[in-house]
C-alpha positions as CSV (number, residue, x, y, z in Angstrom):
1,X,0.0,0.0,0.0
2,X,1.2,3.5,-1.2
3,X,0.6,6.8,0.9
4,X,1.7,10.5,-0.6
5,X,2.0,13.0,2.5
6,X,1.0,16.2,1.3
7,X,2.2,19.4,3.0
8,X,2.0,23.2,2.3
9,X,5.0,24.1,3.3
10,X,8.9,23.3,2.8
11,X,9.9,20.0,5.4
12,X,13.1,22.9,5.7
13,X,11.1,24.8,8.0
14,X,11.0,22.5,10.4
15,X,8.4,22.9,12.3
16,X,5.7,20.5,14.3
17,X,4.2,19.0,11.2
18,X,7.4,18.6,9.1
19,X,9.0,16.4,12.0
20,X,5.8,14.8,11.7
21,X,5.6,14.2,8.4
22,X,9.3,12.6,9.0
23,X,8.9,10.7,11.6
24,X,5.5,9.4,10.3
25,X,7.3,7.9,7.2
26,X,10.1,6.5,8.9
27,X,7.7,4.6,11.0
28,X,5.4,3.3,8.1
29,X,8.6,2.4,6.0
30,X,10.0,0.0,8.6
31,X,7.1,-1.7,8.3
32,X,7.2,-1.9,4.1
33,X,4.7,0.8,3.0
34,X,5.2,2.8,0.0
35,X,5.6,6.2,1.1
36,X,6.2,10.1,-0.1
37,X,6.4,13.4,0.7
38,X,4.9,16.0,-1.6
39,X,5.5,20.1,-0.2
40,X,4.9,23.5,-1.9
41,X,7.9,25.8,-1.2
42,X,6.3,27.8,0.9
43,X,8.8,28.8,3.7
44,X,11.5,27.2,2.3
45,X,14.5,27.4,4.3
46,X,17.9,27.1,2.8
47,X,19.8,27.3,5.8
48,X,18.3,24.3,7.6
49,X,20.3,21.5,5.6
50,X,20.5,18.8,8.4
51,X,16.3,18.1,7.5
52,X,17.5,16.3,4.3
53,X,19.6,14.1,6.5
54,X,16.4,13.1,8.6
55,X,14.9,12.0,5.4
56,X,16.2,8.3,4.9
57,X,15.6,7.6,1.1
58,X,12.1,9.0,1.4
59,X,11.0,10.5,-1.9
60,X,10.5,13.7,-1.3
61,X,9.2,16.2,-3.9
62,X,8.6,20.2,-3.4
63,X,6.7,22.3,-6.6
64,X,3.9,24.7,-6.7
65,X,1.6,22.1,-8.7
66,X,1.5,17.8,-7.9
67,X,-0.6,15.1,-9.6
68,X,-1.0,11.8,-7.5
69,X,-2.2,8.9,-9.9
70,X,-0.4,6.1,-8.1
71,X,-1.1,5.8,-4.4
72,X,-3.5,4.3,-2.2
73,X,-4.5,7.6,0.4
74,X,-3.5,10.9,0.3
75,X,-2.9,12.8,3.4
76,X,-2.7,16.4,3.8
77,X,-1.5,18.5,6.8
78,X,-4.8,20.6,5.8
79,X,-4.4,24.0,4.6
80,X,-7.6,25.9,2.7
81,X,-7.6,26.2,-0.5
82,X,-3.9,25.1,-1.5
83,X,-5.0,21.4,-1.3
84,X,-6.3,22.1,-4.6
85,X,-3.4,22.4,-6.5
86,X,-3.0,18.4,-5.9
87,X,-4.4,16.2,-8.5
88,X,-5.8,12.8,-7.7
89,X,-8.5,10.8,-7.5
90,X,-7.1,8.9,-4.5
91,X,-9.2,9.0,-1.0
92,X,-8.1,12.0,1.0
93,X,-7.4,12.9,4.6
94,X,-7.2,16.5,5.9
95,X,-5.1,16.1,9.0
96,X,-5.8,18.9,11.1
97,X,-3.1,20.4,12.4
98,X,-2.7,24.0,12.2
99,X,-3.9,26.3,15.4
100,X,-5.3,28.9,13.1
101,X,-8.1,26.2,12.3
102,X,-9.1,25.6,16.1
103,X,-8.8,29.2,17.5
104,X,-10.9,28.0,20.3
105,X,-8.0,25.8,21.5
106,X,-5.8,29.1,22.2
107,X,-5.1,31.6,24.2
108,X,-7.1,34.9,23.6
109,X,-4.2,37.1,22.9
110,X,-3.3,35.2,19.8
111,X,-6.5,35.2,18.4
112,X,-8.3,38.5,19.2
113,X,-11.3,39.9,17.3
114,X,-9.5,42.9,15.7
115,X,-8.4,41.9,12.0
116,X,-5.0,44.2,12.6
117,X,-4.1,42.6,15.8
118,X,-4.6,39.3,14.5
119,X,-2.3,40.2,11.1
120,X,0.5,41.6,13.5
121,X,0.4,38.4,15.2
122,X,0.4,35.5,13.0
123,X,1.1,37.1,9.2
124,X,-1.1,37.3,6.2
125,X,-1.1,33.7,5.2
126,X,-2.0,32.4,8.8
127,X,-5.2,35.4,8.6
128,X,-6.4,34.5,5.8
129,X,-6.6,30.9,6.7
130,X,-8.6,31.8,10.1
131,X,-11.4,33.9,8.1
132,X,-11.5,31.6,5.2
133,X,-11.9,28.6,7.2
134,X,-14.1,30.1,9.4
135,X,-16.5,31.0,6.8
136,X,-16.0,28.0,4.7
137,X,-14.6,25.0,6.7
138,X,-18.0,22.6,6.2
139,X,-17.7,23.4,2.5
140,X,-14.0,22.5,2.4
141,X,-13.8,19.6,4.8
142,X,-16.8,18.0,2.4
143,X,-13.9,17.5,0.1
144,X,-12.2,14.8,1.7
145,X,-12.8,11.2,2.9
146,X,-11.8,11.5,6.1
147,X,-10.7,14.1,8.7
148,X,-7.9,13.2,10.9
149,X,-7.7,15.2,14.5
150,X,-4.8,15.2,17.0
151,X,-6.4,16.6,19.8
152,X,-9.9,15.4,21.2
153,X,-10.5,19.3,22.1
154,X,-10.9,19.3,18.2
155,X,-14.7,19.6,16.8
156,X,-15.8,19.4,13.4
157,X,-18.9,17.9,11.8
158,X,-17.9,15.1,9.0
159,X,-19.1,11.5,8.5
160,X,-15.6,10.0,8.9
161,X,-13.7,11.9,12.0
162,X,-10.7,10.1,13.5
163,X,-8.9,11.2,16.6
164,X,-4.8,9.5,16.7
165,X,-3.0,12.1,19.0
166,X,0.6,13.1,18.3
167,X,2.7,10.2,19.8
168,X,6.6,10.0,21.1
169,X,9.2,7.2,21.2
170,X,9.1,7.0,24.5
171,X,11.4,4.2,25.3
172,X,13.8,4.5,23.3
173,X,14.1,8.5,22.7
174,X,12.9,10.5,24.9
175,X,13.8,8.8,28.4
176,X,15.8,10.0,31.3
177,X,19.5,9.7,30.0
178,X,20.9,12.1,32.6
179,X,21.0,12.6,35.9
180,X,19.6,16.4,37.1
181,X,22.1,19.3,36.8
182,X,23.9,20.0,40.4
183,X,22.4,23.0,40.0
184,X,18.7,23.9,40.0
185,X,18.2,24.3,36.1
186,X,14.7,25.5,34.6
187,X,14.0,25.3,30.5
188,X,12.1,27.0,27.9
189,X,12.1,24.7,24.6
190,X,10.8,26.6,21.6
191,X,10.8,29.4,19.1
192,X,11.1,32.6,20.9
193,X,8.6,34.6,20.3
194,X,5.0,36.2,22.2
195,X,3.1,33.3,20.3
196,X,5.1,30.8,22.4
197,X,4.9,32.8,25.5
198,X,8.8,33.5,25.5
199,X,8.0,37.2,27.1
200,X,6.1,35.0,29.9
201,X,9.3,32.6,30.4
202,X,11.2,35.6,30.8
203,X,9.4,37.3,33.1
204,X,9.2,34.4,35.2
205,X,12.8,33.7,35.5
206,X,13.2,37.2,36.8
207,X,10.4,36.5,39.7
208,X,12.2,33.2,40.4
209,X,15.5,34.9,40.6
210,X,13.9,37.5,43.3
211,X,13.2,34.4,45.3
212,X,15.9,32.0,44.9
213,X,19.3,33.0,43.5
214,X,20.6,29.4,42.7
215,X,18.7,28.8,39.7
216,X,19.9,28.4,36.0
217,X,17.6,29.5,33.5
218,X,18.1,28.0,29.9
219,X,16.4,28.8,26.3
220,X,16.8,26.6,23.4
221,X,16.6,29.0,19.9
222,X,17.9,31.9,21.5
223,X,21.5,33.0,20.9
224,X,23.2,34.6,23.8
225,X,22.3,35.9,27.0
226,X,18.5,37.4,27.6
227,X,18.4,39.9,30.2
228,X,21.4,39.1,32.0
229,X,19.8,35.3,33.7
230,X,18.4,33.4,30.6
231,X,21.7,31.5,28.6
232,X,20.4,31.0,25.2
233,X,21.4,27.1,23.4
234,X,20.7,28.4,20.0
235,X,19.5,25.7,17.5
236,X,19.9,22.1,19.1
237,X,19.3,19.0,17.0
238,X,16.4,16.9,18.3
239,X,19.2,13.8,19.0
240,X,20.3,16.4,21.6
241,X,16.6,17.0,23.6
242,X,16.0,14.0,26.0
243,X,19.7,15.2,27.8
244,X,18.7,18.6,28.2
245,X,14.7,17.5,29.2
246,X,16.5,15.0,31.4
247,X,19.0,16.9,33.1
248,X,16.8,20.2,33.3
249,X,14.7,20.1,37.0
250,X,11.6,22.1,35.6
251,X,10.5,22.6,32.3
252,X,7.9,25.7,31.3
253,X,6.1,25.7,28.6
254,X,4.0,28.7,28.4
255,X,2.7,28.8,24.9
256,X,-0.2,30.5,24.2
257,X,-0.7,28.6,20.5
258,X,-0.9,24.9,20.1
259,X,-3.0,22.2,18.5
260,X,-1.5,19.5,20.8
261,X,2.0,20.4,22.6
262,X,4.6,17.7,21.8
263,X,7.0,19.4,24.0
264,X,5.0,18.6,27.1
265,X,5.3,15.1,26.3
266,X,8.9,14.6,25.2
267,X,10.4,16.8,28.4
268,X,7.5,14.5,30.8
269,X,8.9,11.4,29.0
270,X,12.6,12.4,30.1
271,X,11.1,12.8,33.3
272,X,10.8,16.0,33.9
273,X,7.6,17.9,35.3
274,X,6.2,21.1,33.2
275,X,4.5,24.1,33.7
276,X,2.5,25.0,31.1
277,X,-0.6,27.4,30.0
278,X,-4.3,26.3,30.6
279,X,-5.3,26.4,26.9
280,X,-8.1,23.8,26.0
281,X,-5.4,21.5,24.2
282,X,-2.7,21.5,26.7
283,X,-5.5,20.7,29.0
284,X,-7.5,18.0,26.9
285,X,-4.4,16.0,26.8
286,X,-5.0,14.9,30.4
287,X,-1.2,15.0,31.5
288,X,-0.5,16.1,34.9
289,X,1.3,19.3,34.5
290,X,1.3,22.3,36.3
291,X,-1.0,25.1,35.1
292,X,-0.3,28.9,35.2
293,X,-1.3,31.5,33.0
294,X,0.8,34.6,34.1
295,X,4.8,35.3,35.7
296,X,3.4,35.4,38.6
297,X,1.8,31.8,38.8
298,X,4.5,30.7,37.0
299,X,7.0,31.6,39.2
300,X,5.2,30.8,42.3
301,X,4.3,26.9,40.7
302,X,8.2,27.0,39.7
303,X,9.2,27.7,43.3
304,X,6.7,24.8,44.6
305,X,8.9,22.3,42.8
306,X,12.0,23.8,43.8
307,X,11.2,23.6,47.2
308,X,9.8,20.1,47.3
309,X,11.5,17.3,49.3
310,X,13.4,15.1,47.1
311,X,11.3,11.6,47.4
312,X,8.5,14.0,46.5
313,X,9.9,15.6,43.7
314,X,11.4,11.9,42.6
315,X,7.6,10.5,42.6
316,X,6.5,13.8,40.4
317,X,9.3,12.9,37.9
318,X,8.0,8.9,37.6
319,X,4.2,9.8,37.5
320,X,5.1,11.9,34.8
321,X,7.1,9.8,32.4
322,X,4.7,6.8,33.3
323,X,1.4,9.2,32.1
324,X,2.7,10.1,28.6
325,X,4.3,6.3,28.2
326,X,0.4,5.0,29.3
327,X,-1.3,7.6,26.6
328,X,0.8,8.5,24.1
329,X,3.9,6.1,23.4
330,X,4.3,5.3,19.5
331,X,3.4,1.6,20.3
332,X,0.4,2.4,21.5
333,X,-0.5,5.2,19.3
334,X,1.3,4.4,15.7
335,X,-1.0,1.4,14.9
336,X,-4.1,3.2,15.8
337,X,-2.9,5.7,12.6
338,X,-2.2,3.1,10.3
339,X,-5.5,1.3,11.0
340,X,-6.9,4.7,9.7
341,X,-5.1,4.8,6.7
342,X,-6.2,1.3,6.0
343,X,-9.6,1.9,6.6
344,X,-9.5,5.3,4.3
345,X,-8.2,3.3,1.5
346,X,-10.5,0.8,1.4
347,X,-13.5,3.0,1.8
C-alpha cells in the first residue's frame, strides 16, 4: 500500500508538522509501506540543511503544482484552498493540524477579534486561513474522505472523523539519559517569540530569581544571554533534547498557541515535570502538568517544585514519564494511525 503526504510548506522549516511528516514515514517504512512526501515551497528554508539528512531515502518532492495517480490515500496537513493544487482521485485525509483552524484551543491574545491585531500576530497567510476557514470550513472539509484530528479538544462535523494524537518514542528516545544538573536548572524549549509565550518565560525567571538565586535558566533558539539570567542554546538537534529534558529540574512551557503540545510530552517522558498554559489542548491531553497562566503563577508553581522534598519531587518525575508512556507512546499510538489509513483506502 502506497501513501503520498501532502504538506504546504517546505519540510526545511521544520516545524511540528514537518517532523511529523518525517517521523510518520520512517515509521510506516520500517514496516514496508510505500511512502512520499509532496510540499509546496512555501517557507523554504535554505539554511536548515541537516532536514534532508532526517529523510532516509524517502521521496520527497517540493513544486507549486502535484498530480498523484499512483497511491493508495493521500494525506494532507490541511491548509484551505492550497490542497487544490493536488491532482488525484485517490481517497483524502485533511489532517488537522494547524492552530489557526481551532482558534478556540488558544489563548485569547493570539486570536483577538481585531483583523489588525490578528495580522500583526500571525502574518497574512495564517489570517487569511482563520477567516477563510471560518466562513467556509464545512464546504471544504466535504472535500475529503476522512478528517484526521490530533487533539480530542478538536470539533468538526464530517461522517468519517478520527482522533490518533501526536505520539513519542518514548522508550527508546525520549527517556531519562541524565542525571539532574547539580544545580537547580529550569527550561524553555521553543521558538522565541509572544506566540510561544517566551515574554512570559522571561518574566518568570526574573520573579524566580527575586526568590531564589541558585537557579539556571536556559532557552533553546535563543542565541546569547536574555536579560542578563536566561543563557540562550541556539539551534539544538532533536538527538540532543531527551539530555537537556532529562538533566533540566523544571521545564515551562507557556505557549499561548498549540494544537497539541509535543514538547510537554517529550520533556515528561525524560522525566521531567512542566509548567505550562491552561489552553483547552494543553488541558484536553489529560497530562498532569502544572498550570499557570501569568509570571506570577508561573513563578510561584516553579518555586513549589523547587522547594519540594526530594522523594517527592522523585515520585512527580516517575508519575510523569509513566502518564505520557500509558497515553501516548508510539506503540500504543502508531497502529491506531495506520488502521486509519487502511480503513481510508479501502472505503
Amino acid at each position: 500500500m502506497k501513501i503520498t503526504f501532502v504538506h504546504h510548506f517546505s519540510l526545511s522549516y521544520v516545524g511540528g508538522g514537518e517532523k511529523f511528516l518525517i517521523e510518520v514515514c520512517l515509521l510506516l517504512k520500517k514496516k514496508s509501506w510505500d511512502v512520499e512526501i509532496r510540499a509546496f515551497p512555501i517557507y523554504r528554508n535554505i539554511y536548515n540543511k541537516h532536514i534532508w539528512g532526517l529523510m532516509s531515502g524517502i521521496n520527497y518532492i517540493e513544486n507549486w503544482f502535484h498530480k498523484v495517480s499512483d497511491t493508495d490515500v493521500v494525506y494532507f496537513i490541511y491548509a484551505p484552498l492550497i490542497w487544490k493544487l493536488v491532482k488525484t482521485d485517490a481517497p483524502k485525509i485533511a489532517g488537522i493540524h494547524a492552530p489557526s483552524l481551532v482558534p478556540e484551543l488558544q489563548s485569547p491574545d493570539v486570536f483577538p477579534k481585531s483583523p489588525i491585531k490578528l495580522f500583526k500576530i500571525h502574518g497574512l497567510l495564517s489570517t487569511i486561513t482563520y477567516y477563510y476557514f471560518r466562513l467556509f470550513k464545512e464546504e471544504e472539509l466535504r472535500r475529503f474522505d476522512a478528517v484526521h484530528i490530533i487533539n480530542r479538544a478538536m470539533k468538526f462535523r464530517h461522517p468519517n472523523v478520527y482522533w490518533v494524537p501526536l505520539f513519542i518514542d518514548a522508550t527508546q528516545l525520549y527517556r531519562p539519559t541524565k542525571p539532574k544538573s547539580d544545580e537547580p536548572t529550569i527550561l524553555f524549549v521553543g521558538r522565541p517569540l509572544f506566540k510561544k509565550g517566551f515574554d512570559l518565560f522571561v518574566k518568570s525567571a526574573k520573579i524566580i530569581r527575586k526568590h531564589t538565586g541558585n537557579v539556571k535558566f536556559l532557552a533553546t533558539g535563543v542565541e546569547g544571554t536574555v536579560d542578563g539570567i536566561i543563557k540562550g542554546l541556539g539551534l539544538i538537534r532533536d538527538n540532543m533534547l531527551p539530555d537537556l529534558y532529562s538533566s533540566a529540574w523544571i521545564v515551562i512551557y507557556p505557549s499561548r498557541i498549540d494544537t497539541f503540545g509535543r514538547v510537554i510530552l517529550e520533556a515528561m517522558a525524560s522525566g521531567t515535570p512542566v509548567i505550562t498554559t491552561p489552553i483547552l489542548s494543553h488541558i484536553h491531553l489529560n497530562l498532569p502538568v502544572y498550570y499557570a497562566s501569568t509570571p506570577d503563577e508561573i513563578a510561584q508553581k516553579a518555586l513549589l517544585i523547587l522547594h519540594m522534598p526530594e522523594d517527592e519531587y522523585k515520585s512527580l518525575c516517575a508519575i510523569s514519564r509513566r502518564s505520557v508512556i500509558e497515553q501516548y507512546d508510539v506503540e500504543k499510538v502508531f497502529p491506531k494511525f495506520e488502521q486509519m489509513l487502511r480503513e481510508v483506502a479501502e472505503r
